[in-house]
N, CA and C atoms as an extended XYZ file, in Angstrom:
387
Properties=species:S:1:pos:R:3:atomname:S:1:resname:S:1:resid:I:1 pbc="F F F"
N         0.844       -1.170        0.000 N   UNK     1
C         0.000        0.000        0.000 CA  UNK     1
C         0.882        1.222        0.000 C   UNK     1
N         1.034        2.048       -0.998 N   UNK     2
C         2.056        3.306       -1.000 CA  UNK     2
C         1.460        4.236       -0.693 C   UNK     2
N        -0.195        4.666       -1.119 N   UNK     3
C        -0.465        5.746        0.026 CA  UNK     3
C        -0.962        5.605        1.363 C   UNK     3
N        -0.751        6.681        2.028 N   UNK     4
C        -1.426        6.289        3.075 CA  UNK     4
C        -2.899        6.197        3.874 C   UNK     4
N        -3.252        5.762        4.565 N   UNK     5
C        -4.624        5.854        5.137 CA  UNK     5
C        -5.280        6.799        5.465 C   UNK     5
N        -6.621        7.164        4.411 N   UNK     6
C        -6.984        8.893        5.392 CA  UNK     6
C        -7.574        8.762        6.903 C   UNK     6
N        -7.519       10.088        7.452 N   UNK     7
C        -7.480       10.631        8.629 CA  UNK     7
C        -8.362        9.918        9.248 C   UNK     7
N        -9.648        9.743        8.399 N   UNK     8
C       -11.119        9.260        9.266 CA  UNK     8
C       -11.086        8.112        9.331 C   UNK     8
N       -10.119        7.132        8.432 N   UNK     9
C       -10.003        5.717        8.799 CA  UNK     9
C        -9.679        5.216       10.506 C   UNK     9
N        -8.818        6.093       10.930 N   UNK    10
C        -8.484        5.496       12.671 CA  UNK    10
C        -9.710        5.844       13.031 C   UNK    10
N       -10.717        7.073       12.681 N   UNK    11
C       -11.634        6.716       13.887 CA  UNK    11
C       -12.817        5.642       13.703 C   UNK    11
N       -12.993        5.492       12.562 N   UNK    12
C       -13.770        4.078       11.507 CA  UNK    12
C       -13.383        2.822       12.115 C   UNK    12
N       -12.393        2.668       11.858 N   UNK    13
C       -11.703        1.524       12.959 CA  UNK    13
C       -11.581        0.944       14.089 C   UNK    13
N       -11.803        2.648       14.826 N   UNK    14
C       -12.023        2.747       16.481 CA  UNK    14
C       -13.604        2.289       16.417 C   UNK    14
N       -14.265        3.197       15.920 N   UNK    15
C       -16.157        2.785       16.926 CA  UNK    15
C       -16.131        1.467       16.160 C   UNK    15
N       -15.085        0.615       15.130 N   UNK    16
C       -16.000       -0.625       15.059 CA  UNK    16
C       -14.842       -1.899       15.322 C   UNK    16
N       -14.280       -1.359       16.712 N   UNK    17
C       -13.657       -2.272       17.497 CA  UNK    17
C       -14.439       -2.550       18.104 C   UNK    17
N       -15.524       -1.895       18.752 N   UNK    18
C       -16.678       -2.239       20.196 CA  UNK    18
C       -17.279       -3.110       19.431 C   UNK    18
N       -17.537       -4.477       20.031 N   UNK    19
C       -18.821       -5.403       19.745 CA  UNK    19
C       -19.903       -5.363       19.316 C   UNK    19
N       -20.194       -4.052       20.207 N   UNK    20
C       -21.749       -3.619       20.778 CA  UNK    20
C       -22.170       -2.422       19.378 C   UNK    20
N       -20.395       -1.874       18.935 N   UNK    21
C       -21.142       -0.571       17.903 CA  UNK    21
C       -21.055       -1.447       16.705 C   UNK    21
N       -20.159       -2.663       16.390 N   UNK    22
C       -20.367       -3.342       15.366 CA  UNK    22
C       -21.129       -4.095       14.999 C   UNK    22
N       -22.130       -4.718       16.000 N   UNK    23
C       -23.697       -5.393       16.198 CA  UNK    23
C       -24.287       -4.192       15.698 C   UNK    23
N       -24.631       -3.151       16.155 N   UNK    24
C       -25.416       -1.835       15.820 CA  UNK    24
C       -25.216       -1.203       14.327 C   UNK    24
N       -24.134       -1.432       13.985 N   UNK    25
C       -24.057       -1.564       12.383 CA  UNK    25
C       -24.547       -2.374       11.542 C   UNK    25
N       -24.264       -3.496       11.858 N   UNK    26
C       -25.004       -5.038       11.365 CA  UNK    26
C       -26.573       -4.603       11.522 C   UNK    26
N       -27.311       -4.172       12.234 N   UNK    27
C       -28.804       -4.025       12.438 CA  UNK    27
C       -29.243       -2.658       11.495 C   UNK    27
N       -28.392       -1.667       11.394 N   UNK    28
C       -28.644       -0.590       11.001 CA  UNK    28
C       -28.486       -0.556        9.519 C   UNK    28
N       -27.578       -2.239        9.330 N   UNK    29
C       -27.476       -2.611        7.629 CA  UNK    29
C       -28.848       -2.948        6.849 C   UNK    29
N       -29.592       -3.728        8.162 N   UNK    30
C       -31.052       -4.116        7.848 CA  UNK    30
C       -31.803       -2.940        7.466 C   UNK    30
N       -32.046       -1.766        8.350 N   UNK    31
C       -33.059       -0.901        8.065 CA  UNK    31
C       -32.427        0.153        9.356 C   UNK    31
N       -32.967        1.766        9.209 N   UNK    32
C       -32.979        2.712        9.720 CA  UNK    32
C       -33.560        1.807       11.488 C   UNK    32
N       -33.052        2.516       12.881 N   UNK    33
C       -33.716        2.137       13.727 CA  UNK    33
C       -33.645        3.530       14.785 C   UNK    33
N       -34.250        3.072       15.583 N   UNK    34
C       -34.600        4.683       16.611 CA  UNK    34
C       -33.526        3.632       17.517 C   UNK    34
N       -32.949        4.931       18.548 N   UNK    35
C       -31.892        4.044       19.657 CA  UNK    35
C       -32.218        3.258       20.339 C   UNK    35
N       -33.607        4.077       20.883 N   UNK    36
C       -34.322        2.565       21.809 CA  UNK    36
C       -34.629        1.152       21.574 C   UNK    36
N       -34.811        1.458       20.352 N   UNK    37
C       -34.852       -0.115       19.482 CA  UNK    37
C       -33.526       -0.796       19.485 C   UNK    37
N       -32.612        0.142       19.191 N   UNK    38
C       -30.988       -0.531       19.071 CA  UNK    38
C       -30.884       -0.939       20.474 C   UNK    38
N       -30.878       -0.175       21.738 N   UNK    39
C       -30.623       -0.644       22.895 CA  UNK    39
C       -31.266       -1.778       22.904 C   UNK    39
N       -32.165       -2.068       23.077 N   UNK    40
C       -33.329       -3.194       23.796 CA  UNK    40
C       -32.613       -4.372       22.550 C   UNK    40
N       -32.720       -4.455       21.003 N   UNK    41
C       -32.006       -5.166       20.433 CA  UNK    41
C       -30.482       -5.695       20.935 C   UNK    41
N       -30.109       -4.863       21.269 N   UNK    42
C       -28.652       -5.387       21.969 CA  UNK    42
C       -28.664       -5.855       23.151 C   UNK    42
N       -29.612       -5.137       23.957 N   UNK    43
C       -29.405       -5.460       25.433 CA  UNK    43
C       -28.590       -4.512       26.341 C   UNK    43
N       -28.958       -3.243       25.995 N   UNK    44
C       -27.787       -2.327       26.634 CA  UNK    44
C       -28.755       -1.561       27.117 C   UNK    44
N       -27.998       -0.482       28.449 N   UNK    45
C       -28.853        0.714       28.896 CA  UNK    45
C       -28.880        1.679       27.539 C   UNK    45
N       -30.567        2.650       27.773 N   UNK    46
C       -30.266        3.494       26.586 CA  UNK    46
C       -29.024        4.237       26.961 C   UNK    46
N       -28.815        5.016       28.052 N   UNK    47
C       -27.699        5.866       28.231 CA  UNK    47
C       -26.002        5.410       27.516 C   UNK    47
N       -25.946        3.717       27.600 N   UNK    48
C       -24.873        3.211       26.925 CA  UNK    48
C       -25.570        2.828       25.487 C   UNK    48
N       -26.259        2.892       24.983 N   UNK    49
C       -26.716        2.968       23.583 CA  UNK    49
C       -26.069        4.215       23.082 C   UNK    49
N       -26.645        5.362       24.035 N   UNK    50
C       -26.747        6.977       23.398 CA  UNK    50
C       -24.796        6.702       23.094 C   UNK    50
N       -24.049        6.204       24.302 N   UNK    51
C       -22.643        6.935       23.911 CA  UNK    51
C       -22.041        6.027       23.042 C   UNK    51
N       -22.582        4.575       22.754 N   UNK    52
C       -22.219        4.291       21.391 CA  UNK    52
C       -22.575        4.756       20.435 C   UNK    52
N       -24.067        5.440       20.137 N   UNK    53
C       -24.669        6.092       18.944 CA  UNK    53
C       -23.847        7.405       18.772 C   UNK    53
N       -22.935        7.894       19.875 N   UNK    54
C       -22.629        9.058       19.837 CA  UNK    54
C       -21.007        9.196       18.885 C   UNK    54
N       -20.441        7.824       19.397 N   UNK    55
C       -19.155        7.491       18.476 CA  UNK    55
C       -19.136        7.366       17.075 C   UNK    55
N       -20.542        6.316       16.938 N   UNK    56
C       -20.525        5.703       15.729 CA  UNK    56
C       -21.146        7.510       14.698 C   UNK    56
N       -21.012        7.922       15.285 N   UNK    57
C       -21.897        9.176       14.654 CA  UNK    57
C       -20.705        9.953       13.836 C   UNK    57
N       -19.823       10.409       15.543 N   UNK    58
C       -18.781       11.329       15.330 CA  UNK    58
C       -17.520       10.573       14.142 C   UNK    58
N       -17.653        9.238       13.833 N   UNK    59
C       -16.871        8.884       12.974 CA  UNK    59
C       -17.861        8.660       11.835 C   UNK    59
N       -18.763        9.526       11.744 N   UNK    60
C       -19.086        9.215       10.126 CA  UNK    60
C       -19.698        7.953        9.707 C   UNK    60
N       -20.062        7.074       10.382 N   UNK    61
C       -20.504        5.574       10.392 CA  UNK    61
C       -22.051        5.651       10.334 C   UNK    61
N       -23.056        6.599       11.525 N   UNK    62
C       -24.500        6.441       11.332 CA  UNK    62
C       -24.877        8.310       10.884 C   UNK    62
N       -26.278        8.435       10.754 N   UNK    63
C       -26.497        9.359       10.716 CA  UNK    63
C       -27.763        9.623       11.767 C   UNK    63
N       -28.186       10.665       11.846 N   UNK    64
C       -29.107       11.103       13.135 CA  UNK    64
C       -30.117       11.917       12.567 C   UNK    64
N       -31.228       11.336       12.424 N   UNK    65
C       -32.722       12.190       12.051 CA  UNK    65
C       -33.654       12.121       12.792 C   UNK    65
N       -34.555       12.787       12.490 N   UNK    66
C       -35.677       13.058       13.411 CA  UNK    66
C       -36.822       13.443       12.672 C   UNK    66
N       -38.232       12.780       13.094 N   UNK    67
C       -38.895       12.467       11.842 CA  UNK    67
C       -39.904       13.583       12.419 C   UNK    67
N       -41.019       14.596       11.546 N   UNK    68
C       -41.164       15.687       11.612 CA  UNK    68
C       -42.306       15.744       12.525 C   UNK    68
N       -43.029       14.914       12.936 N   UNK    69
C       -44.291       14.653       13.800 CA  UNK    69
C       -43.705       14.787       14.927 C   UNK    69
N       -42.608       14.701       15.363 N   UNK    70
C       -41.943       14.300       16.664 CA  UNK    70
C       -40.320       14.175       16.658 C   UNK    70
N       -39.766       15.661       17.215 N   UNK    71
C       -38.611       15.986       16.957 CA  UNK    71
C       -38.049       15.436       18.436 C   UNK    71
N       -38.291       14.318       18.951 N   UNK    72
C       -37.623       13.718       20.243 CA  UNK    72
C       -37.007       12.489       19.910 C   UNK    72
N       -37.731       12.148       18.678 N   UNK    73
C       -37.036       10.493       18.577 CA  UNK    73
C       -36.289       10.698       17.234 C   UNK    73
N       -35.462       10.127       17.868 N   UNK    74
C       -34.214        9.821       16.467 CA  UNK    74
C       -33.988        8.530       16.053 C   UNK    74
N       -33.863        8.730       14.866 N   UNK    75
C       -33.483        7.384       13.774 CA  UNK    75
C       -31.911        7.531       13.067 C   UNK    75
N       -31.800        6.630       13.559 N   UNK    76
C       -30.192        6.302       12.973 CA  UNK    76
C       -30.118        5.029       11.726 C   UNK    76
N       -29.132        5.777       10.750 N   UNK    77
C       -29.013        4.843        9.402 CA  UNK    77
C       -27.336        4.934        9.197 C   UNK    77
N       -27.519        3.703        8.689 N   UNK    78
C       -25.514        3.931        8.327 CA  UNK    78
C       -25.354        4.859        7.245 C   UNK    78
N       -24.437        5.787        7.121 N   UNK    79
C       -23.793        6.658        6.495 CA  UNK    79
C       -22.874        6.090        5.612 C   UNK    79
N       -22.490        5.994        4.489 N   UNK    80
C       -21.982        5.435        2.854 CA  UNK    80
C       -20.334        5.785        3.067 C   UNK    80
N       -20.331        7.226        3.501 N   UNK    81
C       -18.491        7.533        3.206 CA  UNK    81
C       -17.523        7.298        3.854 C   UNK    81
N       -18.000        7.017        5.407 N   UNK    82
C       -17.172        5.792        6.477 CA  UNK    82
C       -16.649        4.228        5.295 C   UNK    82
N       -17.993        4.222        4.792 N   UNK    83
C       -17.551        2.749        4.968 CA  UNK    83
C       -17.016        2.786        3.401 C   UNK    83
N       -17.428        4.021        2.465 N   UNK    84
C       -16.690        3.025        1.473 CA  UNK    84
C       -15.139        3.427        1.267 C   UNK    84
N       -14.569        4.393        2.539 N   UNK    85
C       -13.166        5.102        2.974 CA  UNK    85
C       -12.543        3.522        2.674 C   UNK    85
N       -13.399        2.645        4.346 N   UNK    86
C       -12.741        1.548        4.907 CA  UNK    86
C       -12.830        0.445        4.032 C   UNK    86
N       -13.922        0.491        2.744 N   UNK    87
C       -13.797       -0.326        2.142 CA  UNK    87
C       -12.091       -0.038        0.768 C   UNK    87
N       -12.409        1.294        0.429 N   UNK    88
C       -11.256        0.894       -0.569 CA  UNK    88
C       -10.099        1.011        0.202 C   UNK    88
N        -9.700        1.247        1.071 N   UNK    89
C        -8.875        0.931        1.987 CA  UNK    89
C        -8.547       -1.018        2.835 C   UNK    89
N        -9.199       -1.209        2.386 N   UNK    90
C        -9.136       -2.805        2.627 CA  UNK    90
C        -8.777       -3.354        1.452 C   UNK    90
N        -9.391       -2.580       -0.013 N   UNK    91
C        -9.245       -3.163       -0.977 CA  UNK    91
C        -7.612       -3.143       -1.019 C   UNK    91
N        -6.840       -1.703       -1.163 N   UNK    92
C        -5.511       -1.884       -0.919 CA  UNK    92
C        -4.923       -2.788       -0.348 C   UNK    92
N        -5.170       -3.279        0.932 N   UNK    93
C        -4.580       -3.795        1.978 CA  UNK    93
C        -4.405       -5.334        1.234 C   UNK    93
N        -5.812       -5.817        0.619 N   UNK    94
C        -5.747       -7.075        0.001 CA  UNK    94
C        -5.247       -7.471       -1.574 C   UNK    94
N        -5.109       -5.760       -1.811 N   UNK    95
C        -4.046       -5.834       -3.204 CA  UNK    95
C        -2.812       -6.398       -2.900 C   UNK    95
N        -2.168       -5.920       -2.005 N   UNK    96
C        -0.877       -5.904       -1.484 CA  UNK    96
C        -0.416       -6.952       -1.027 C   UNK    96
N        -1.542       -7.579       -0.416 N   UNK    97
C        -1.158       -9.208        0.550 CA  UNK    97
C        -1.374      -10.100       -0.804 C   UNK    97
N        -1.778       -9.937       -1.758 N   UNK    98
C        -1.885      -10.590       -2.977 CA  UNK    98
C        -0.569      -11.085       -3.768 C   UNK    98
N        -0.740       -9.917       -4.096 N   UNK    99
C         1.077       -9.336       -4.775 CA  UNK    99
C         2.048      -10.500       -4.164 C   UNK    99
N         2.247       -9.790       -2.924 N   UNK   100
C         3.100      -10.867       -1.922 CA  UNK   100
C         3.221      -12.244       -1.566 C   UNK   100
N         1.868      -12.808       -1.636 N   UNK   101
C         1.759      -13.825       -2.045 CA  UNK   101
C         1.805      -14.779       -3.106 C   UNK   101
N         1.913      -14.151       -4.245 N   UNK   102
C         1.985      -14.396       -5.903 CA  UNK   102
C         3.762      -14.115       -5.744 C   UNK   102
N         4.196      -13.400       -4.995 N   UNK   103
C         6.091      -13.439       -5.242 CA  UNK   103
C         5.801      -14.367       -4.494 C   UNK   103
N         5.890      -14.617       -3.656 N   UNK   104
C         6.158      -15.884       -2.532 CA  UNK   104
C         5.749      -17.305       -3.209 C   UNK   104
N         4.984      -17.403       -3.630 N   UNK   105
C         4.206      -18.499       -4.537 CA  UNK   105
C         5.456      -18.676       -5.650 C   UNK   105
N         5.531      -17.683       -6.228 N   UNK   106
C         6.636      -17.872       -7.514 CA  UNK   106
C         8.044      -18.341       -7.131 C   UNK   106
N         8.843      -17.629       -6.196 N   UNK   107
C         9.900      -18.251       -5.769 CA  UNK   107
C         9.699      -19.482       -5.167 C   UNK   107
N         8.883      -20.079       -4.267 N   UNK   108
C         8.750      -21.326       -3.900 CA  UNK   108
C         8.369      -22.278       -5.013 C   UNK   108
N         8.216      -21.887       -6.621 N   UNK   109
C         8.012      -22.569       -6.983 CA  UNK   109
C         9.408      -22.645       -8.108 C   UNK   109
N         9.566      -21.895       -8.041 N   UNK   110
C        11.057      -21.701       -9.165 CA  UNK   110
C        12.321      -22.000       -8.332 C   UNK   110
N        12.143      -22.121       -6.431 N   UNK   111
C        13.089      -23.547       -5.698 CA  UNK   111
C        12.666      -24.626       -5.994 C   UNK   111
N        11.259      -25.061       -6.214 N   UNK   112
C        11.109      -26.398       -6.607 CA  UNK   112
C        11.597      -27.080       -7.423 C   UNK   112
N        11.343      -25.994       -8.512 N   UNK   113
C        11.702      -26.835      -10.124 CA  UNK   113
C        13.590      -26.563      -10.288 C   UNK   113
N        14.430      -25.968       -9.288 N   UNK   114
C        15.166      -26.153       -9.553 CA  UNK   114
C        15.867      -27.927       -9.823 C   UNK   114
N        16.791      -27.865      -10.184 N   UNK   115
C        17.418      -29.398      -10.349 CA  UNK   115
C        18.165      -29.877       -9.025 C   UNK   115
N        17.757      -30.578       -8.842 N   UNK   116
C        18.187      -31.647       -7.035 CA  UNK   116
C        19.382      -31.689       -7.376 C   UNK   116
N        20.143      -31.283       -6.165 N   UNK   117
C        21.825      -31.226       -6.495 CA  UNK   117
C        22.707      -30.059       -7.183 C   UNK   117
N        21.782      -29.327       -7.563 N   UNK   118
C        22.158      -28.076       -7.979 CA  UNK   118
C        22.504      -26.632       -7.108 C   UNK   118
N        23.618      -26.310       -7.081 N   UNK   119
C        23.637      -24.887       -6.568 CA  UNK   119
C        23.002      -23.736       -6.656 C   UNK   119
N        22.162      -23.860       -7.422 N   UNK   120
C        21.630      -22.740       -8.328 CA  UNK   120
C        21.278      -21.300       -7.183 C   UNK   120
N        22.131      -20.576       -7.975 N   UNK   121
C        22.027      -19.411       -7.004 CA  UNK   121
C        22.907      -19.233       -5.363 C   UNK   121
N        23.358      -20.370       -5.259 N   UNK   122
C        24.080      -20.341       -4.201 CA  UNK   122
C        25.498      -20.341       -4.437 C   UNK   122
N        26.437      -19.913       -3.624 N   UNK   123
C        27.594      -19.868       -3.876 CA  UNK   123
C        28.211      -21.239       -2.610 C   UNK   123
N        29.417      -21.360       -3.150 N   UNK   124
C        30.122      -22.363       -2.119 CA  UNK   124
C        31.745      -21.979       -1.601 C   UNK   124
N        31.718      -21.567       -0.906 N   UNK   125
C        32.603      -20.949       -0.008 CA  UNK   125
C        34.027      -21.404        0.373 C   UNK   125
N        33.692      -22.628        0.129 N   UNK   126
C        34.370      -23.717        1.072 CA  UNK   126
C        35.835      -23.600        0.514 C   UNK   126
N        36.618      -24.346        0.950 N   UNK   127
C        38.066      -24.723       -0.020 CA  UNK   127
C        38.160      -25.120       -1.419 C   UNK   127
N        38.723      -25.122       -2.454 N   UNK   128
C        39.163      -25.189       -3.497 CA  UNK   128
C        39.890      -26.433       -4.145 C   UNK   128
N        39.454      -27.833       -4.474 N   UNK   129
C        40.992      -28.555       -4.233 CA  UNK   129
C        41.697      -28.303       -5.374 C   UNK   129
């Protein structure tokens, strides 16, 4: 990978180290949900819902609406530019481990087919008779 990772990737990374905010992604893949629903789905206090909803937010991961009959409840949906940062950013990551593996593959196979008994490529050090 020769460039490097943008800025918002560490915090992308961070809210979806937690269990609890990466379950809440997985549900929020299904359909839009209000927090209370996410809590009680997970099994968490709302108050520890709110400060995961509050991470997954500040990194760009969900978004926060409020539907116009009733500006108290919020609905959270995953947000597109978190993830498709972390997606072509993975894509790199698995370009690269590719590559590396295709040299590695090739030299282990061009020691194989060398000829048994052969130096090939090696030098011999030893005495001279």
């Amino acid at each position: 990978m020769s460039e490097p990772a943008p800025a918002g990737l560490d915090d992308t990374l961070a809210a979806l180290a937690d269990p609890v905010r990466r379950r809440a992604v997985e549900l929020l893949a299904e359909r839009p949900r209000r927090a209370g629903e996410l809590a009680k789905e997970l099994g968490t206090a709302p108050s520890t819902m709110s400060k995961h909803l509050r991470v997954l937010r500040q990194s760009g991961l969900v978004t926060e609406t409020s539907p116009e009959f009733d500006t108290r409840v919020r609905i959270y949906a995953l947000a597109s530019a978190s993830m498709l940062e972390l997606r072509r950013w993975l894509t790199l990551a698995e370009q690269g481990w590719a590559e590396q593996l295709g040299a590695f593959a090739a030299l282990a196979e061009h020691d194989a087919n060398a000829a048994p008994g052969t130096n090939e490529g090696k030098t011999d050090e030893g005495p001279t008779p």
